[in-house]
C-alpha positions as CSV (number, residue, x, y, z in Angstrom):
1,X,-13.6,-163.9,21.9
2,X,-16.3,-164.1,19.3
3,X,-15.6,-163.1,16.1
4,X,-16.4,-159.9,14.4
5,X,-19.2,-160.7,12.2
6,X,-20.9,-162.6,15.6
7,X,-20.2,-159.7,17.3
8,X,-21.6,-157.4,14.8
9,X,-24.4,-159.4,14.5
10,X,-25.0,-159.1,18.1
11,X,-24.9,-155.8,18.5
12,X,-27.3,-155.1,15.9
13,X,-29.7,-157.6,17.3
14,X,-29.8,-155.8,20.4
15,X,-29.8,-152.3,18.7
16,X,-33.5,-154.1,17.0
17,X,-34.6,-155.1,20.8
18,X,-34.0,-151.4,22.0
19,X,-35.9,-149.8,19.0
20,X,-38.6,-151.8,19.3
21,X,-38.6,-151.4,22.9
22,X,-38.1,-147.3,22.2
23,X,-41.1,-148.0,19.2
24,X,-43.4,-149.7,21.8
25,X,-43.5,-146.2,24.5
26,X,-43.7,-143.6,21.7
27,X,-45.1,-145.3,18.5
28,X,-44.2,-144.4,15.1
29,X,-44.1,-140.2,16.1
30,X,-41.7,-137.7,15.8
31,X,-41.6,-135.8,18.7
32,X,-39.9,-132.8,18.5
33,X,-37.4,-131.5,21.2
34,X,-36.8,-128.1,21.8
35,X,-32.9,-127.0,21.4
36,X,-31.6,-126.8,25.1
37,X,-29.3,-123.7,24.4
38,X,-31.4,-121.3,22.4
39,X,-30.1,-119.0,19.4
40,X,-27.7,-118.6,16.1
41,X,-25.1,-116.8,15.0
42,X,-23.8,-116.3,11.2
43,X,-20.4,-117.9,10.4
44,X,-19.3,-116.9,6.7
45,X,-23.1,-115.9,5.3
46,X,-24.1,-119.2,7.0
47,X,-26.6,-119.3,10.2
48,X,-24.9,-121.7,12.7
49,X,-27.7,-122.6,16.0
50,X,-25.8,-122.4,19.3
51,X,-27.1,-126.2,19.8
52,X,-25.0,-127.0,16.6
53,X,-22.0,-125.4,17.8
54,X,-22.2,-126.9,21.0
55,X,-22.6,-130.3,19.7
56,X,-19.2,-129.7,17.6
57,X,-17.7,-128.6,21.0
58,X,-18.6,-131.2,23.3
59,X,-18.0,-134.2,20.6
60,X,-14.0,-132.7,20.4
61,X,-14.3,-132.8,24.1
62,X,-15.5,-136.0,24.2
63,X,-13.3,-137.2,21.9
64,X,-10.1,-135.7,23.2
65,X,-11.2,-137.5,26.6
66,X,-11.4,-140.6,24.7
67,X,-8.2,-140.6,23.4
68,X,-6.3,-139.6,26.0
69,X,-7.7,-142.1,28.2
70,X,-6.9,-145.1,25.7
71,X,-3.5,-143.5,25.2
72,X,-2.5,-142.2,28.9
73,X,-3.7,-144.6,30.8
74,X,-2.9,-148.1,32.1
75,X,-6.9,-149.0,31.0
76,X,-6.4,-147.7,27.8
77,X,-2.7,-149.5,27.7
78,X,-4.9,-152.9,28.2
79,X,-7.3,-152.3,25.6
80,X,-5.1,-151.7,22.9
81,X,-2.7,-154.9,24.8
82,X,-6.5,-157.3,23.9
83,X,-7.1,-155.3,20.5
84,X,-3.3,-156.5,19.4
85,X,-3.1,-159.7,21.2
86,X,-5.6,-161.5,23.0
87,X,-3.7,-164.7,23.8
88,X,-0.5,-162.6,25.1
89,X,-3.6,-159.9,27.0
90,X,-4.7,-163.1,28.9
91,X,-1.3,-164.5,29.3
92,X,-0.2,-161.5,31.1
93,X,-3.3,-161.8,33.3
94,X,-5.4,-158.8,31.6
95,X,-9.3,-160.2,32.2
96,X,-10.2,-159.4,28.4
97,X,-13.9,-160.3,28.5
98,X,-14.1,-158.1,31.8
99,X,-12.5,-155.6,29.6
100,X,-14.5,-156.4,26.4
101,X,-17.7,-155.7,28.9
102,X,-16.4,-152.8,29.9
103,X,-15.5,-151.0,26.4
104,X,-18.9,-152.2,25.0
105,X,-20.5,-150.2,27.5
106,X,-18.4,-147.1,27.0
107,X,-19.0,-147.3,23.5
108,X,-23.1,-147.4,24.3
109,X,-22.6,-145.0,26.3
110,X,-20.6,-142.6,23.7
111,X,-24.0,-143.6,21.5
112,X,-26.4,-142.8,24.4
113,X,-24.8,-139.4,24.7
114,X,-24.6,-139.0,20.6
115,X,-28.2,-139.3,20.3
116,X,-29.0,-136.7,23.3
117,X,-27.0,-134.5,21.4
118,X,-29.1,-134.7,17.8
119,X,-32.1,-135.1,18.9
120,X,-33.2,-131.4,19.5
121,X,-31.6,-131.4,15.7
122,X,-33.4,-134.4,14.1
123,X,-36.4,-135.0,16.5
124,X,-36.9,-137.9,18.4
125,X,-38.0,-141.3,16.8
126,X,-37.7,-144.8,17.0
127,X,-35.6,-145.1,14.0
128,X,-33.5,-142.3,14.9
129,X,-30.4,-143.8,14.4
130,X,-31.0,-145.8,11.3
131,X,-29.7,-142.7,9.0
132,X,-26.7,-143.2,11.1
133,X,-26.0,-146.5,11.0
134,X,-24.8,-147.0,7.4
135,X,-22.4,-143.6,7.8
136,X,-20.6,-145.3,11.0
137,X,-19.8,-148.5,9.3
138,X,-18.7,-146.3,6.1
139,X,-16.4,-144.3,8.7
140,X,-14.7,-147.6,10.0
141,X,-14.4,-149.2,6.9
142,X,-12.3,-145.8,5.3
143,X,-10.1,-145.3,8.8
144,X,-9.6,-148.6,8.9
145,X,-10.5,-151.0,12.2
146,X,-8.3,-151.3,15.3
147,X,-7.0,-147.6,15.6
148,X,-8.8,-144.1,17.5
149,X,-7.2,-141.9,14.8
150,X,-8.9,-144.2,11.8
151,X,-12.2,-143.9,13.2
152,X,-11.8,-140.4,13.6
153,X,-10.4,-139.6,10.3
154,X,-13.3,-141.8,8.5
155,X,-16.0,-139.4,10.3
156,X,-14.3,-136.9,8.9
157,X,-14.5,-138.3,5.6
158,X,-17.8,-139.4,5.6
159,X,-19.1,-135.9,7.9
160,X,-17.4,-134.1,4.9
161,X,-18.8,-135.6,1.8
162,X,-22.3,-135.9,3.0
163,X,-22.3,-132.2,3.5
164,X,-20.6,-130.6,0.7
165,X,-22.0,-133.3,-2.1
166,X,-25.7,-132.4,-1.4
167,X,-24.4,-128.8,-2.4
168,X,-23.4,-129.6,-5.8
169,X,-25.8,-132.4,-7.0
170,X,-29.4,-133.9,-5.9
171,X,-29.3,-135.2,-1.8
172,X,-30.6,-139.3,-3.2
173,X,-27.6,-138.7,-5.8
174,X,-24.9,-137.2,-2.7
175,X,-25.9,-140.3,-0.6
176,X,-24.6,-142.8,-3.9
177,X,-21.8,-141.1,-4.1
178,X,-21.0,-141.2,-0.9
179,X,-21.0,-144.6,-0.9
180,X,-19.4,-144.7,-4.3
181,X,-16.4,-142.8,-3.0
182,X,-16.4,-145.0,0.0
183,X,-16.5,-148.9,-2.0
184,X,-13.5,-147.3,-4.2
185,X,-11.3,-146.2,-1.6
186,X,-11.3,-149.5,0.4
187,X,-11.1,-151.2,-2.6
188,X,-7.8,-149.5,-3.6
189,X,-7.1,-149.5,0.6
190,X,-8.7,-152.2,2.5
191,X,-7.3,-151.8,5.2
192,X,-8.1,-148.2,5.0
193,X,-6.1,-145.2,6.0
194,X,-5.1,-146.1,9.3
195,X,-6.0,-149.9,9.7
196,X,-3.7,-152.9,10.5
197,X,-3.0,-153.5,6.6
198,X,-2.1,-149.9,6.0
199,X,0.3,-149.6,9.0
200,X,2.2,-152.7,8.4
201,X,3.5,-151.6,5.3
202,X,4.1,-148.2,6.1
């Protein structure tokens, strides 16, 4: 199994390849898409589109799915067997790079669906997923690596703070802090609120 830096490193090489590849059929435009469920309702004084609140629906769903399957299930009972222990995985006759293969492309396909999802919001562009990129790592590095419930509580985090802090100071400051808040927190938790480090000593 490579390790995580060359795996990192690969996976943003290929994200490059399929931007450029996205770049070459549409250029450098924004091309708007219309919102496929039309409408808004007010929540609070705030106007909510029905596109927005269906994005917040179908991500629980999605992610509700996603954890149940790695939690209920004899796949997801392998997974987590090569996440803790390759050597013993393969031992026990668990195919790891079959299943390394095979999460990858659930995990592209979880990013396939993400940007479906926003695109009616934040139009469609080659570099569409750039302003999301940063956030992600930011969310795995405050969850911590290695468990569903840290990723999920880092996008919280991260979801949170970039949209309240735009409300009480400039958006270019919100985006420091954000970062700010982030570089402090692993720094007093590095394994972050649910990561290896944190549970071992629990």
């Amino acid at each position: 199994m490579p390790t995580l830096p060359l795996q990192m490193l690969g996976t943003y090489a290929l994200g490059l390849i399929l931007r450029e590849c996205v770049r070459s059929l549409i250029g450098g435009f924004y091309i708007s898409v219309p919102e496929p469920i039309a409408g808004s309702l007010t929540v609070a004084g705030v106007q909510l589109s029905h596109w927005r609140l269906a994005i917040v629906v179908i991500t629980t769903a999605v992610m509700l799915t996603s954890y149940l399957l790695l939690t209920r299930t004899s796949f997801g009972l392998r997974v987590r067997a090569a996440l803790e222990n390759p050597s013993l995985a393969r031992a026990s006759g668990i195919s790891t790079n079959a299943l390394y293969a095979v999460t990858f492309t659930f995990g592209a396909a979880l990013a396939g669906l993400a940007g479906a999802l926003v695109v009616p919001v934040f139009s469609l562009s080659a570099d569409l997923g750039i302003r999301f990129l940063i956030q992600g790592f930011l969310a795995i590095m405050l969850g911590g690596t290695g468990t569903f419930e840290g990723s999920v509580a880092g996008a919280a985090i991260v979801g949170v703070l970039s949209a309240a802090l735009p409300w009480a100071v400039a958006p270019a400051l919100a985006d420091v802090l954000v970062f700010v808040i982030a570089i402090v927190f692993v720094k007093i938790k590095p394994g972050g609120l649910w990561g290896k480090e944190s549970v071992n000593h629990a």
